[in-house]
PDBQT receptor file of N, H, CA, C and O in Angstrom, charges set to zero:
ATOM      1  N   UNK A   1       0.854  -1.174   0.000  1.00  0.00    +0.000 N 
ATOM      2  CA  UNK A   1       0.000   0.000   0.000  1.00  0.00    +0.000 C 
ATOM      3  C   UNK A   1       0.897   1.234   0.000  1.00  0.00    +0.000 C 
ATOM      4  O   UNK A   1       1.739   1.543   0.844  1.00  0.00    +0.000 OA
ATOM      5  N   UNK A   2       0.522   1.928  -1.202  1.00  0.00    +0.000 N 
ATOM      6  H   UNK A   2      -0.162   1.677  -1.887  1.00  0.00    +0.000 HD
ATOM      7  CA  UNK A   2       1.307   3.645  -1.006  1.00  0.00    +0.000 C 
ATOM      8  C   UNK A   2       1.221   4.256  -0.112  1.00  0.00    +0.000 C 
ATOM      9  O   UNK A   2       0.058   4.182   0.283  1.00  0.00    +0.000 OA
ATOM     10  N   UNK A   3       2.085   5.171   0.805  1.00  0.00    +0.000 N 
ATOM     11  H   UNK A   3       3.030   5.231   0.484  1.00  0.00    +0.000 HD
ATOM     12  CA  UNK A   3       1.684   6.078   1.095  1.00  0.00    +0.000 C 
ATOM     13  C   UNK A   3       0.765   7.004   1.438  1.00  0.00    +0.000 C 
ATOM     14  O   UNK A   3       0.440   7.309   2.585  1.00  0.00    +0.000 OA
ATOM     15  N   UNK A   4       0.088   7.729  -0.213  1.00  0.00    +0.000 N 
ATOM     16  H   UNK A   4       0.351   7.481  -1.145  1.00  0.00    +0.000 HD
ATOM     17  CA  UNK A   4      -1.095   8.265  -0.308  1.00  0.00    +0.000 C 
ATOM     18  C   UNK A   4      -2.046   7.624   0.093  1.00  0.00    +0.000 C 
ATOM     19  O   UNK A   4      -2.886   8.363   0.605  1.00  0.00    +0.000 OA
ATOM     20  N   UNK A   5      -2.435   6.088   0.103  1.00  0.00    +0.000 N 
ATOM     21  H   UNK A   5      -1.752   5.487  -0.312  1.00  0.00    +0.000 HD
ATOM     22  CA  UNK A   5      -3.462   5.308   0.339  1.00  0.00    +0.000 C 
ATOM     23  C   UNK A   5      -3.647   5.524   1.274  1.00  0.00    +0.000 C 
ATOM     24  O   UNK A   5      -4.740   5.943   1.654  1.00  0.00    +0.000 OA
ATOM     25  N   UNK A   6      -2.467   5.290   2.160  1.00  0.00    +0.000 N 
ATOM     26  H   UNK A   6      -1.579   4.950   1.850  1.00  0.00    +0.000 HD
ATOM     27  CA  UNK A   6      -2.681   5.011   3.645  1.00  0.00    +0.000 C 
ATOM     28  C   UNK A   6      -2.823   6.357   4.107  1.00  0.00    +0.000 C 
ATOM     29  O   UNK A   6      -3.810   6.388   4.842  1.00  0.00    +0.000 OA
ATOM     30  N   UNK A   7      -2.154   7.767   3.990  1.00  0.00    +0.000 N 
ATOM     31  H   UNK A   7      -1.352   7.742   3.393  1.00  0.00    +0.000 HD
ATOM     32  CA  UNK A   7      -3.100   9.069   4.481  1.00  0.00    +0.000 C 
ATOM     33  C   UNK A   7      -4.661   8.802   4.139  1.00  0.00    +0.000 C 
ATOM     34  O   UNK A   7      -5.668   8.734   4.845  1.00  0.00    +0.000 OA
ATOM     35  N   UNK A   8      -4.460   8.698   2.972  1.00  0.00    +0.000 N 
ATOM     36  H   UNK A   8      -3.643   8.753   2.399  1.00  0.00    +0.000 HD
ATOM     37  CA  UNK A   8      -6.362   9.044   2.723  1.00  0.00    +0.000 C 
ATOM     38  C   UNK A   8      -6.988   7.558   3.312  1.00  0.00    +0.000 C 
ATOM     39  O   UNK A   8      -8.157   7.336   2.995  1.00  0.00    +0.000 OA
ATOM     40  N   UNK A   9      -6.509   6.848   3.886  1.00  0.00    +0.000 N 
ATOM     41  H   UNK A   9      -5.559   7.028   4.143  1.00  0.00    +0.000 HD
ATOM     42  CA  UNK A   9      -7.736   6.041   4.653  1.00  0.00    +0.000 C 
ATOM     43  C   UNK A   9      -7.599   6.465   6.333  1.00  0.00    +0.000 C 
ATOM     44  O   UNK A   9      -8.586   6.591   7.057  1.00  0.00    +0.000 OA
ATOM     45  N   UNK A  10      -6.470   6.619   6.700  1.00  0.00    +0.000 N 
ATOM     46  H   UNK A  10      -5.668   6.516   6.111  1.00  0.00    +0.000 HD
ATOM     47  CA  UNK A  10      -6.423   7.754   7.805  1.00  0.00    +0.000 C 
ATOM     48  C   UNK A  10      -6.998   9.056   8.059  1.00  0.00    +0.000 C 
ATOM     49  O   UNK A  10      -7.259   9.470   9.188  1.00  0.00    +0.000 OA
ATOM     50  N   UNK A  11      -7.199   9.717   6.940  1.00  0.00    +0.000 N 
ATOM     51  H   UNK A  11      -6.987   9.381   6.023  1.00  0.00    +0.000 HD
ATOM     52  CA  UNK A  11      -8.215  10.374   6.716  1.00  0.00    +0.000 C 
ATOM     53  C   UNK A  11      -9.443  10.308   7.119  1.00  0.00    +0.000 C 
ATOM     54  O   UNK A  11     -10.040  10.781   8.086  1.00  0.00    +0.000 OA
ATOM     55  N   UNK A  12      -9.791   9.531   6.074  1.00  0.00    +0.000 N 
ATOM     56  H   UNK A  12      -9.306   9.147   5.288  1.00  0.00    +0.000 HD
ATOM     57  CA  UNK A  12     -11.813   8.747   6.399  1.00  0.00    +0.000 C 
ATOM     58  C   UNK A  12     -11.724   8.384   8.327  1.00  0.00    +0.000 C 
ATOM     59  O   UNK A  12     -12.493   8.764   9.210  1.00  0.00    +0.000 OA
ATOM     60  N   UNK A  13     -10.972   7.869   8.384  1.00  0.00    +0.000 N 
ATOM     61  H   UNK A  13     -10.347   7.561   7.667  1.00  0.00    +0.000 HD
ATOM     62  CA  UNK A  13     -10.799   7.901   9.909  1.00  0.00    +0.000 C 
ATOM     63  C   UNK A  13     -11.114   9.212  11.054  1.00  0.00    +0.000 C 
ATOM     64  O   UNK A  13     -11.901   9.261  12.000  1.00  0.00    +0.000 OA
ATOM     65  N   UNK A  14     -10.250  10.105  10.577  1.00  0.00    +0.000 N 
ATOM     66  H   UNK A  14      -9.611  10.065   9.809  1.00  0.00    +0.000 HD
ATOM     67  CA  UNK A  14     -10.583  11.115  11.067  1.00  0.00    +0.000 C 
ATOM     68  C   UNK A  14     -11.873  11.504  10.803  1.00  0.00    +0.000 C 
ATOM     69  O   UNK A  14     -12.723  11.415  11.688  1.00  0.00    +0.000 OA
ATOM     70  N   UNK A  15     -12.202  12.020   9.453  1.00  0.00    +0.000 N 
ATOM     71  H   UNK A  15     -11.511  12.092   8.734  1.00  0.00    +0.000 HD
ATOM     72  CA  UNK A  15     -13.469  12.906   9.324  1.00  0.00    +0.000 C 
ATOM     73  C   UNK A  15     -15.063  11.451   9.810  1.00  0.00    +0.000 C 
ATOM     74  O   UNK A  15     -16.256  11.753   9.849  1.00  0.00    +0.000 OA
ATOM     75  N   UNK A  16     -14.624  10.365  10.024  1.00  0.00    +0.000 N 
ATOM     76  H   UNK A  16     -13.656  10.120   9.993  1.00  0.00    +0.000 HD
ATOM     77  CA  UNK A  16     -15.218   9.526  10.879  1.00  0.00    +0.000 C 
ATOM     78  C   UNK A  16     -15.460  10.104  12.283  1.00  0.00    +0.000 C 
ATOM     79  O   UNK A  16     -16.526  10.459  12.786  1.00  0.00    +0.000 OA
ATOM     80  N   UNK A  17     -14.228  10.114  12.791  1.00  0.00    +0.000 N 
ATOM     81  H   UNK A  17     -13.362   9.825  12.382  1.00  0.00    +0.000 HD
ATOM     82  CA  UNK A  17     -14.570  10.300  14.620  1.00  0.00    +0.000 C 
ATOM     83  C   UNK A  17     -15.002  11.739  14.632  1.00  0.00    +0.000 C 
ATOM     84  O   UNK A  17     -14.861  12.243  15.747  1.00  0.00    +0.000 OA
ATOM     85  N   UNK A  18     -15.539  12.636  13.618  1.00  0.00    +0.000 N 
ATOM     86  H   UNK A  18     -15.654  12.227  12.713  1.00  0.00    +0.000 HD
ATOM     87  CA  UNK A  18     -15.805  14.271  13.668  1.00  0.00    +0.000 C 
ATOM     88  C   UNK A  18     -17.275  13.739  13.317  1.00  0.00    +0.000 C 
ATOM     89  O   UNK A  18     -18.067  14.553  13.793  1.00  0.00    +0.000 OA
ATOM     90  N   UNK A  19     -17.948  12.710  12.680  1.00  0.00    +0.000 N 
ATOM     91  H   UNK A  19     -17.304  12.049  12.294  1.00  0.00    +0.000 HD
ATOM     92  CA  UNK A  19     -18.962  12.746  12.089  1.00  0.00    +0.000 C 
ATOM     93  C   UNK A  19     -19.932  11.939  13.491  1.00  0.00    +0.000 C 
ATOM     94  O   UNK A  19     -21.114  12.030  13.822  1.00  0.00    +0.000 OA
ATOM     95  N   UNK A  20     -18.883  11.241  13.989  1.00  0.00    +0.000 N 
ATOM     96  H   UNK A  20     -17.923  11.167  13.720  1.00  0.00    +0.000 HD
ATOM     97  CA  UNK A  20     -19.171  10.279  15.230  1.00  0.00    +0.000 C 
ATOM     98  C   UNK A  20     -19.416  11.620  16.436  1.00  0.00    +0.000 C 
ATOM     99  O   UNK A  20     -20.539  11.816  16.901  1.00  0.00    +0.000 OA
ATOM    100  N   UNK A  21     -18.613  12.192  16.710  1.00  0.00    +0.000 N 
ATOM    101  H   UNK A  21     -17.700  12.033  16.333  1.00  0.00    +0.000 HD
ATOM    102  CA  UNK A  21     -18.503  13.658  17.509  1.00  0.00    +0.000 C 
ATOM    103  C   UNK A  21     -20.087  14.503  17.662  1.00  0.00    +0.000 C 
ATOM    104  O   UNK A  21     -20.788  14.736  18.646  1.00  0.00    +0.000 OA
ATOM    105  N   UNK A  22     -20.257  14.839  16.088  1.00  0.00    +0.000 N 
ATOM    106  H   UNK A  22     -19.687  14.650  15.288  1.00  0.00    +0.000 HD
ATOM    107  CA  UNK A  22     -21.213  15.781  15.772  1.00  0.00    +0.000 C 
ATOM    108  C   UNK A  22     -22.780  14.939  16.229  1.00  0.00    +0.000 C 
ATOM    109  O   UNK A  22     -23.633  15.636  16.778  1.00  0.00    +0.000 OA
ATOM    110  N   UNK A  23     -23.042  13.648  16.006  1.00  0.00    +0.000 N 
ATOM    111  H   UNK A  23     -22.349  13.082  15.560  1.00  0.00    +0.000 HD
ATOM    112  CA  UNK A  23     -24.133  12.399  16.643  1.00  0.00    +0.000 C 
ATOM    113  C   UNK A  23     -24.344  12.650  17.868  1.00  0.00    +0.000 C 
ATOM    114  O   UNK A  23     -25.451  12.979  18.297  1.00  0.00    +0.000 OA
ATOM    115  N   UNK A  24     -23.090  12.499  18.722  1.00  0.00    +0.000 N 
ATOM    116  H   UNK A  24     -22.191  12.232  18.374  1.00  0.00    +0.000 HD
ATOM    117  CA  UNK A  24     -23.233  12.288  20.632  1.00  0.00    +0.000 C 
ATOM    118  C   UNK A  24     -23.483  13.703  20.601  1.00  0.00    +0.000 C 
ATOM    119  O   UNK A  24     -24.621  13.986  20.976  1.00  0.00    +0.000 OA
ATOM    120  N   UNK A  25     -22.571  14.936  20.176  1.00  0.00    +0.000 N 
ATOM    121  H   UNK A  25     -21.647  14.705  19.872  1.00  0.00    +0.000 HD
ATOM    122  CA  UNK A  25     -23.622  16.108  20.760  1.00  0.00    +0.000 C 
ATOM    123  C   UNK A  25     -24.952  15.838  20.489  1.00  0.00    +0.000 C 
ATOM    124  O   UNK A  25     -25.543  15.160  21.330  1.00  0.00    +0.000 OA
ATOM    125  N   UNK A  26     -25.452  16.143  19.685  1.00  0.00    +0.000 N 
ATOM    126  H   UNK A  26     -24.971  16.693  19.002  1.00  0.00    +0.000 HD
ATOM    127  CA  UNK A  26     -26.824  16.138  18.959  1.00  0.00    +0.000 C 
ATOM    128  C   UNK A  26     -27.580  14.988  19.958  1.00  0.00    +0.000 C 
ATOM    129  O   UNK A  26     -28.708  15.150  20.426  1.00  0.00    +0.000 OA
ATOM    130  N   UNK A  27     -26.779  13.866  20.174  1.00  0.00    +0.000 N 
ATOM    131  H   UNK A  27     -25.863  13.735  19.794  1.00  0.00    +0.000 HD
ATOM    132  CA  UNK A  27     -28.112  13.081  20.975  1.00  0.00    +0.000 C 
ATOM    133  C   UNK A  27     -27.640  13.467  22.776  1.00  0.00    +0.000 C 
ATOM    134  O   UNK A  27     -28.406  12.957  23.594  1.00  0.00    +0.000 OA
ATOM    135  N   UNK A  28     -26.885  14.006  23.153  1.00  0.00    +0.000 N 
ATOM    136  H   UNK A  28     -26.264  14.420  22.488  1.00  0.00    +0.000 HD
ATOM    137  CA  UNK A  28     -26.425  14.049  24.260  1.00  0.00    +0.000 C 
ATOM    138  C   UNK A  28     -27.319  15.341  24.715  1.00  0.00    +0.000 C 
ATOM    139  O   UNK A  28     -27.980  15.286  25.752  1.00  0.00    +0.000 OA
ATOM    140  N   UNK A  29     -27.306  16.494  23.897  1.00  0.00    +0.000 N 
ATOM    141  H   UNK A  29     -26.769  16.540  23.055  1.00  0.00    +0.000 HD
ATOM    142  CA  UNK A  29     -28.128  17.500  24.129  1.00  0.00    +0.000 C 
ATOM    143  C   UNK A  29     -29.664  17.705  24.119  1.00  0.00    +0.000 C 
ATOM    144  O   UNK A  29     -30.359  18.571  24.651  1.00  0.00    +0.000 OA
ATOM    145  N   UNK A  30     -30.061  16.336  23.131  1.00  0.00    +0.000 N 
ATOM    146  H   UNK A  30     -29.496  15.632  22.700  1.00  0.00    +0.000 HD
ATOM    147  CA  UNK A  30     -31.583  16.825  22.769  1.00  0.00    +0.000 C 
ATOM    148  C   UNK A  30     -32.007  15.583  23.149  1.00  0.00    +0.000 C 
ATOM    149  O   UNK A  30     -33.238  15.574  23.110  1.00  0.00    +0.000 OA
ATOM    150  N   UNK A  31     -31.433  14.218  23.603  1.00  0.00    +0.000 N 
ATOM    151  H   UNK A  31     -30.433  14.226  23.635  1.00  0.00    +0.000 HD
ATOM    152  CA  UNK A  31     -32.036  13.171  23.952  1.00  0.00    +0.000 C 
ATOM    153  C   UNK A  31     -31.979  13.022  25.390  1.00  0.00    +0.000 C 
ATOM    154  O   UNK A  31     -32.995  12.789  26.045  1.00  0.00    +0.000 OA
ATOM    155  N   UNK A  32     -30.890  13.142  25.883  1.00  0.00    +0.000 N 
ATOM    156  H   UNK A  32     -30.065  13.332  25.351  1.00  0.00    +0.000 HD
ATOM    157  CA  UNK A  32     -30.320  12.568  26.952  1.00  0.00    +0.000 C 
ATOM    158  C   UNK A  32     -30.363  13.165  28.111  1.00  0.00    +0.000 C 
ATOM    159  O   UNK A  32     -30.434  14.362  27.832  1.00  0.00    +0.000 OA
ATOM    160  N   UNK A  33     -30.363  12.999  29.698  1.00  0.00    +0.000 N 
ATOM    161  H   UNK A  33     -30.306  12.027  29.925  1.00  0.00    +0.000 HD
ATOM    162  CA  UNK A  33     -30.836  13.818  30.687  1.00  0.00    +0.000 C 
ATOM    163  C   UNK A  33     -29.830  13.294  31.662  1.00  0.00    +0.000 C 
ATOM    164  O   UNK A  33     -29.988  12.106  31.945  1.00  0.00    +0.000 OA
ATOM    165  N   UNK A  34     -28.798  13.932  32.259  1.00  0.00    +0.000 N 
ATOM    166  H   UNK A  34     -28.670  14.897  32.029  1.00  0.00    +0.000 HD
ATOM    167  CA  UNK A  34     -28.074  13.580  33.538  1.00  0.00    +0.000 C 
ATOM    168  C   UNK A  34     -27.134  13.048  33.367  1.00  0.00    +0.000 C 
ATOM    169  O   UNK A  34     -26.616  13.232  32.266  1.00  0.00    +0.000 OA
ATOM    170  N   UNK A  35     -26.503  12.219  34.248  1.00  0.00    +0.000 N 
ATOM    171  H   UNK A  35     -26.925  12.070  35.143  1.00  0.00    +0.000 HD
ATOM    172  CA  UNK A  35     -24.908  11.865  33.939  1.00  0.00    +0.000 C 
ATOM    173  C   UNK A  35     -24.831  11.261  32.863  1.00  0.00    +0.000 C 
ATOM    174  O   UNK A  35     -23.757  10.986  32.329  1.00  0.00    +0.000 OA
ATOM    175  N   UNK A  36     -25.926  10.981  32.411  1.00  0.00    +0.000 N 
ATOM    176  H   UNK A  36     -26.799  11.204  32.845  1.00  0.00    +0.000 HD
ATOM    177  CA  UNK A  36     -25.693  10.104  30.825  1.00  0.00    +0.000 C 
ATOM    178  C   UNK A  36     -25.175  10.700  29.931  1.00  0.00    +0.000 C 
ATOM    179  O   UNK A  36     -24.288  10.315  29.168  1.00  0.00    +0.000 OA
ATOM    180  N   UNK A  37     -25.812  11.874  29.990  1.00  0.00    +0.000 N 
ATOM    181  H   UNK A  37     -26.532  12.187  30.610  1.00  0.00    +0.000 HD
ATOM    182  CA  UNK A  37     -25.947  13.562  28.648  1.00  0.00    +0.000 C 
ATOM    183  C   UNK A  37     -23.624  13.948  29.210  1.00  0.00    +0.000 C 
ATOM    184  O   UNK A  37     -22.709  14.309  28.470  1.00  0.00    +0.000 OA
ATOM    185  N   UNK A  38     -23.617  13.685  30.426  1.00  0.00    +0.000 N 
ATOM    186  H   UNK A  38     -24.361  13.392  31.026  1.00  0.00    +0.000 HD
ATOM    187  CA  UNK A  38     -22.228  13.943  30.709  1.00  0.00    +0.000 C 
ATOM    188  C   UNK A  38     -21.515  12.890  29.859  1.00  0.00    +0.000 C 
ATOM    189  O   UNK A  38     -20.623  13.193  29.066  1.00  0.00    +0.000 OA
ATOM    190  N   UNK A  39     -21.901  11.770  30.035  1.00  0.00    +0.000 N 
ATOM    191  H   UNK A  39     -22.625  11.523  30.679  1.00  0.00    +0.000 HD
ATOM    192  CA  UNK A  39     -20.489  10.818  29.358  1.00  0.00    +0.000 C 
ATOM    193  C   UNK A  39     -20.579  11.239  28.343  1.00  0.00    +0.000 C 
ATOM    194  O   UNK A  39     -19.805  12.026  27.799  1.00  0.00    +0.000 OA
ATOM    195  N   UNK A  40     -22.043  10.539  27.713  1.00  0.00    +0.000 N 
ATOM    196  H   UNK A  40     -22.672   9.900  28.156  1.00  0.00    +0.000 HD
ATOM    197  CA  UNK A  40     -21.844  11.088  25.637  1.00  0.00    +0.000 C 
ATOM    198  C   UNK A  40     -21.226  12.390  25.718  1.00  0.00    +0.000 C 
ATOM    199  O   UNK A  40     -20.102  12.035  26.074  1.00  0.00    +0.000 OA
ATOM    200  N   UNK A  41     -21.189  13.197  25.667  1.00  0.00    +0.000 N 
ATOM    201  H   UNK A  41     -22.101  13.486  25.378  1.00  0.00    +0.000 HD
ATOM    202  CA  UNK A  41     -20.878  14.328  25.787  1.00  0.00    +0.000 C 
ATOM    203  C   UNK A  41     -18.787  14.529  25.951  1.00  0.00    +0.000 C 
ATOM    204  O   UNK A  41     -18.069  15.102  25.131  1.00  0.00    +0.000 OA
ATOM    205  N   UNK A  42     -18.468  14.044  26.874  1.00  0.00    +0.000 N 
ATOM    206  H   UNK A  42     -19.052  13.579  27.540  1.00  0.00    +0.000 HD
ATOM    207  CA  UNK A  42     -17.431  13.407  27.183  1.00  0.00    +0.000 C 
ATOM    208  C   UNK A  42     -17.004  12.963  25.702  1.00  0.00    +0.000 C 
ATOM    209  O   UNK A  42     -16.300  13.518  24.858  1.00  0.00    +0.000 OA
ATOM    210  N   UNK A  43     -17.627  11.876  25.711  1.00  0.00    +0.000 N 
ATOM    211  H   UNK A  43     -18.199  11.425  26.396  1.00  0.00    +0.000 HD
ATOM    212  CA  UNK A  43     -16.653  10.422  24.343  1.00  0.00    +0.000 C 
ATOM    213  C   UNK A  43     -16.911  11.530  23.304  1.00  0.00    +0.000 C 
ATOM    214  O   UNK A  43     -15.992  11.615  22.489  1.00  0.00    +0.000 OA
ATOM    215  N   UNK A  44     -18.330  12.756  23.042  1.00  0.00    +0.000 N 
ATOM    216  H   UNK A  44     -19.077  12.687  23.703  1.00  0.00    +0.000 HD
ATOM    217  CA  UNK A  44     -18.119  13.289  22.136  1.00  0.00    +0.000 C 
ATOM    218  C   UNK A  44     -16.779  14.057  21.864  1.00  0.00    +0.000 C 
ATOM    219  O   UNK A  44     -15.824  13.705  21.171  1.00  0.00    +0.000 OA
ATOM    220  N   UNK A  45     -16.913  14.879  22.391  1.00  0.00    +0.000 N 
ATOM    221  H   UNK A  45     -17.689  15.165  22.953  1.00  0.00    +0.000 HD
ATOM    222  CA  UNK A  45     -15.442  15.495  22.684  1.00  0.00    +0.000 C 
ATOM    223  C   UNK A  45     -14.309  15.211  22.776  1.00  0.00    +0.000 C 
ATOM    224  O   UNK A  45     -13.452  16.087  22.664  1.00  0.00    +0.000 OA
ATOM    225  N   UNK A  46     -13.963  13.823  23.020  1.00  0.00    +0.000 N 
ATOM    226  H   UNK A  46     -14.659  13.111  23.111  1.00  0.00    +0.000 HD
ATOM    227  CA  UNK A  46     -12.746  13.213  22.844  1.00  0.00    +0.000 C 
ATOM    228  C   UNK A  46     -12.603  12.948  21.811  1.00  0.00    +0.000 C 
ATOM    229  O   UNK A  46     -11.515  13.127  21.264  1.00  0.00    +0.000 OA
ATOM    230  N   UNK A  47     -13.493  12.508  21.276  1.00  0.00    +0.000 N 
ATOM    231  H   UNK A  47     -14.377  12.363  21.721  1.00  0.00    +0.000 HD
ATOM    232  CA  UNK A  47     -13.719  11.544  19.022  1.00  0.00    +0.000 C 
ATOM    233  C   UNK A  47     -13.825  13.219  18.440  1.00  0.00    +0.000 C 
ATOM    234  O   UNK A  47     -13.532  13.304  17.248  1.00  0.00    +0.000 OA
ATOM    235  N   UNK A  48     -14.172  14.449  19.063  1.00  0.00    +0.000 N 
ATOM    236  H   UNK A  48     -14.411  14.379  20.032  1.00  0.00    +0.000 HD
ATOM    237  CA  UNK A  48     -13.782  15.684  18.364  1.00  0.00    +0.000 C 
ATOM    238  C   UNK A  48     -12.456  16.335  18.404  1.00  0.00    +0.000 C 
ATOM    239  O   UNK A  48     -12.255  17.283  17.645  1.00  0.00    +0.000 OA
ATOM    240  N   UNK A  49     -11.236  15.803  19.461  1.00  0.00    +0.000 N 
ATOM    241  H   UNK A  49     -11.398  15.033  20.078  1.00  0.00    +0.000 HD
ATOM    242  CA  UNK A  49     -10.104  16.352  19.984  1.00  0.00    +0.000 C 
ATOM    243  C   UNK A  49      -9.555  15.454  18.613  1.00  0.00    +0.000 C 
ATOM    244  O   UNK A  49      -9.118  16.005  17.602  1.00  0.00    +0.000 OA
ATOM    245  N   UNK A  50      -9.694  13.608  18.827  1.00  0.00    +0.000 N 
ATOM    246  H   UNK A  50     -10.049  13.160  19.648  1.00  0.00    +0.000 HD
ATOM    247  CA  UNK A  50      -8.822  13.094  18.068  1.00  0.00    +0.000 C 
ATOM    248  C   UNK A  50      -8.887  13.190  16.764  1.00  0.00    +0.000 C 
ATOM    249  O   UNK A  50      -7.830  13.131  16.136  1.00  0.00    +0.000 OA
ATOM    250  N   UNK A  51     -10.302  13.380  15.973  1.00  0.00    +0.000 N 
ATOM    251  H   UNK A  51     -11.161  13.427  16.483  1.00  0.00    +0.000 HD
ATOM    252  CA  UNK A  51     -10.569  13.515  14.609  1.00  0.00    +0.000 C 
ATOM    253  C   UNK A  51      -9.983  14.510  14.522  1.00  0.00    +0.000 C 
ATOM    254  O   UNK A  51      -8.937  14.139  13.990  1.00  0.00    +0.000 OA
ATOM    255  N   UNK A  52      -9.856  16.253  14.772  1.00  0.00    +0.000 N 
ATOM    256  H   UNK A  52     -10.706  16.554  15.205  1.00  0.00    +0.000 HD
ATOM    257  CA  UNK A  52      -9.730  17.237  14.506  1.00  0.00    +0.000 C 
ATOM    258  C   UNK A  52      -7.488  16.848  14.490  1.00  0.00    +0.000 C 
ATOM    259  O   UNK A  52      -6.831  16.965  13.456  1.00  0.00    +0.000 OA
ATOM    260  N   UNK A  53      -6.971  16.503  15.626  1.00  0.00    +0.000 N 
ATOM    261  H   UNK A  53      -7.505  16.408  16.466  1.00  0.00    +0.000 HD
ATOM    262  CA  UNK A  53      -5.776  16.221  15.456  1.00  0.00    +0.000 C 
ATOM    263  C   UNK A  53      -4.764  15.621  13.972  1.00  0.00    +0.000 C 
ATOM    264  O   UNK A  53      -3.732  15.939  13.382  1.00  0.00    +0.000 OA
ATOM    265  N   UNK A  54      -6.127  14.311  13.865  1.00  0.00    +0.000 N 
ATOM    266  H   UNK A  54      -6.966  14.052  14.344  1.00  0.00    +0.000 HD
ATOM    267  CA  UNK A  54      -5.832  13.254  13.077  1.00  0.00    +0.000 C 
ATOM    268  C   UNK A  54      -6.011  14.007  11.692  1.00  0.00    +0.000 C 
ATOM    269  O   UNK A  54      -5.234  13.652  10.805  1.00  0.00    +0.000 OA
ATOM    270  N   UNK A  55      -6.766  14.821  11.442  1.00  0.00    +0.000 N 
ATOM    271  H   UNK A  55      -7.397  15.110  12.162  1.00  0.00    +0.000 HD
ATOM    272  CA  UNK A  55      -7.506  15.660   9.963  1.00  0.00    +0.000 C 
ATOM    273  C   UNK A  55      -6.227  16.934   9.847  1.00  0.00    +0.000 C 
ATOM    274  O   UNK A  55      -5.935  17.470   8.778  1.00  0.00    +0.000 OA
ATOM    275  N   UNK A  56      -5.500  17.299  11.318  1.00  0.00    +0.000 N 
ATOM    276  H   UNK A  56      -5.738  16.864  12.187  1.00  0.00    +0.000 HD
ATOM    277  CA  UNK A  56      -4.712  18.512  11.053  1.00  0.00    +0.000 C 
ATOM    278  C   UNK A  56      -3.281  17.654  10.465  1.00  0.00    +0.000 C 
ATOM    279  O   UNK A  56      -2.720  17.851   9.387  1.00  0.00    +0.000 OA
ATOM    280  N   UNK A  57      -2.878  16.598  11.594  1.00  0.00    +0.000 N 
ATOM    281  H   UNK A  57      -3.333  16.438  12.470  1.00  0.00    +0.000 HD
ATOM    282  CA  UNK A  57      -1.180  15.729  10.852  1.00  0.00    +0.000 C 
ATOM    283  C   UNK A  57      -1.668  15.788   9.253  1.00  0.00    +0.000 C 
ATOM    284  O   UNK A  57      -0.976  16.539   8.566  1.00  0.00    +0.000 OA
ATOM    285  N   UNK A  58      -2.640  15.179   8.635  1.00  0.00    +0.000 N 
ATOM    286  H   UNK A  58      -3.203  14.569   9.193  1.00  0.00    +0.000 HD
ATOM    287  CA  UNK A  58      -2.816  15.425   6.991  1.00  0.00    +0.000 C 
ATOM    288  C   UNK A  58      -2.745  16.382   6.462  1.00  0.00    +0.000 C 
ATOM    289  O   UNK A  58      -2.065  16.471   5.439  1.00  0.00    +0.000 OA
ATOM    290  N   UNK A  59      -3.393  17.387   6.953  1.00  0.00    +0.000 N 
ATOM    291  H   UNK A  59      -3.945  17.315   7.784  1.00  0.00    +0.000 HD
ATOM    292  CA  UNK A  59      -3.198  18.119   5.950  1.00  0.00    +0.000 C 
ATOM    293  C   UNK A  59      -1.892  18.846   5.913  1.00  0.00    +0.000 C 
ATOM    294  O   UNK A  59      -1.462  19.303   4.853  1.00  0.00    +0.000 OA
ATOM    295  N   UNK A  60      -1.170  18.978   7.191  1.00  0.00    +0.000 N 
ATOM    296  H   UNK A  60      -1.519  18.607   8.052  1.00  0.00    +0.000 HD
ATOM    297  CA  UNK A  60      -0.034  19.971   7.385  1.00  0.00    +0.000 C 
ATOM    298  C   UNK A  60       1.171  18.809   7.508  1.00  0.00    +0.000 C 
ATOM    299  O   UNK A  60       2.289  19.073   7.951  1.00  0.00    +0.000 OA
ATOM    300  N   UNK A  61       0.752  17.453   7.034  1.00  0.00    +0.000 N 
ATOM    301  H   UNK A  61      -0.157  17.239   6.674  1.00  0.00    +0.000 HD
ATOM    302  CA  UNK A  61       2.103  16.415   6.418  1.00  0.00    +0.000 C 
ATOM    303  C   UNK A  61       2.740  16.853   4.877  1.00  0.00    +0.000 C 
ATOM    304  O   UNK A  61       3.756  16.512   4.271  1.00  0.00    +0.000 OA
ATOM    305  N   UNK A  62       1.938  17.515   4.660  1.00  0.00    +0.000 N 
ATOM    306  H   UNK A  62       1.114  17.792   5.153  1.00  0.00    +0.000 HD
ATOM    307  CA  UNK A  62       2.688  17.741   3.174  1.00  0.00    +0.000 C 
ATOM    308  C   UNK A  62       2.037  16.484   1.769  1.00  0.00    +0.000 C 
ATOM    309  O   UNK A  62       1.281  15.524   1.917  1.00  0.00    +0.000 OA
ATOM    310  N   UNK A  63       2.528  16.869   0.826  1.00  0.00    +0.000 N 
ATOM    311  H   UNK A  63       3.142  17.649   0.706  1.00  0.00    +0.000 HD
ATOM    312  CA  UNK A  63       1.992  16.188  -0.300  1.00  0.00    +0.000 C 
ATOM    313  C   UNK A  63       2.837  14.507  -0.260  1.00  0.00    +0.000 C 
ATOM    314  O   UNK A  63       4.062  14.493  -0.137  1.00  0.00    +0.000 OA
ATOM    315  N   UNK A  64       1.966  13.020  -0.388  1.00  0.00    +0.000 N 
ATOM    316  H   UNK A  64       0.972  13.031  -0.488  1.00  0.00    +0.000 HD
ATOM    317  CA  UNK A  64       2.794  12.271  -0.746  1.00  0.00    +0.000 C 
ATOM    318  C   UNK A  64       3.450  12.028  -1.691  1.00  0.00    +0.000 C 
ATOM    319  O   UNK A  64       3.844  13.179  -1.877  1.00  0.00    +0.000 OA
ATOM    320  N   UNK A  65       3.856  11.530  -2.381  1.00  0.00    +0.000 N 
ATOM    321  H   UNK A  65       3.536  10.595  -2.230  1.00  0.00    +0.000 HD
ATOM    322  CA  UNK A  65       4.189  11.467  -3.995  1.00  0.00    +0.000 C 
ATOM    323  C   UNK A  65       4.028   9.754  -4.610  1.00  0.00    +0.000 C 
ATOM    324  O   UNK A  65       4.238   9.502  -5.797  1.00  0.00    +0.000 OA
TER     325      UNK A  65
């Protein structure tokens, strides 16, 4: 596997745990009531720290060839 392959499936990874992120708010805020609404909320934010990390090493790795 190239290189490029392997960023861009690292990729989908990332903009995964941002798409996973954007769900737990959305159900953590409008579904959920009490320490529950805390964890989701929590794992959201963590799958938003690591996607957002994982989406910045790509783009600011430079071009593969």
């Amino acid at each position: 596997m190239s290189q490029a392959m392997l960023k861009m499936y690292i990729s989908f990874a990332g903009m995964a745990l941002l798409l996973v992120a954007i769900g737990f708010i959305l159900l953590a805020r409008y579904k959920l009531k009490g320490w529950l609404a805390g964890v989701v909320s929590l794992l959201a934010y963590i799958s938003l720290i690591f996607g957002s990390l994982i989406i910045f090493y790509i783009v600011f790795s430079g071009p593969s060839a």
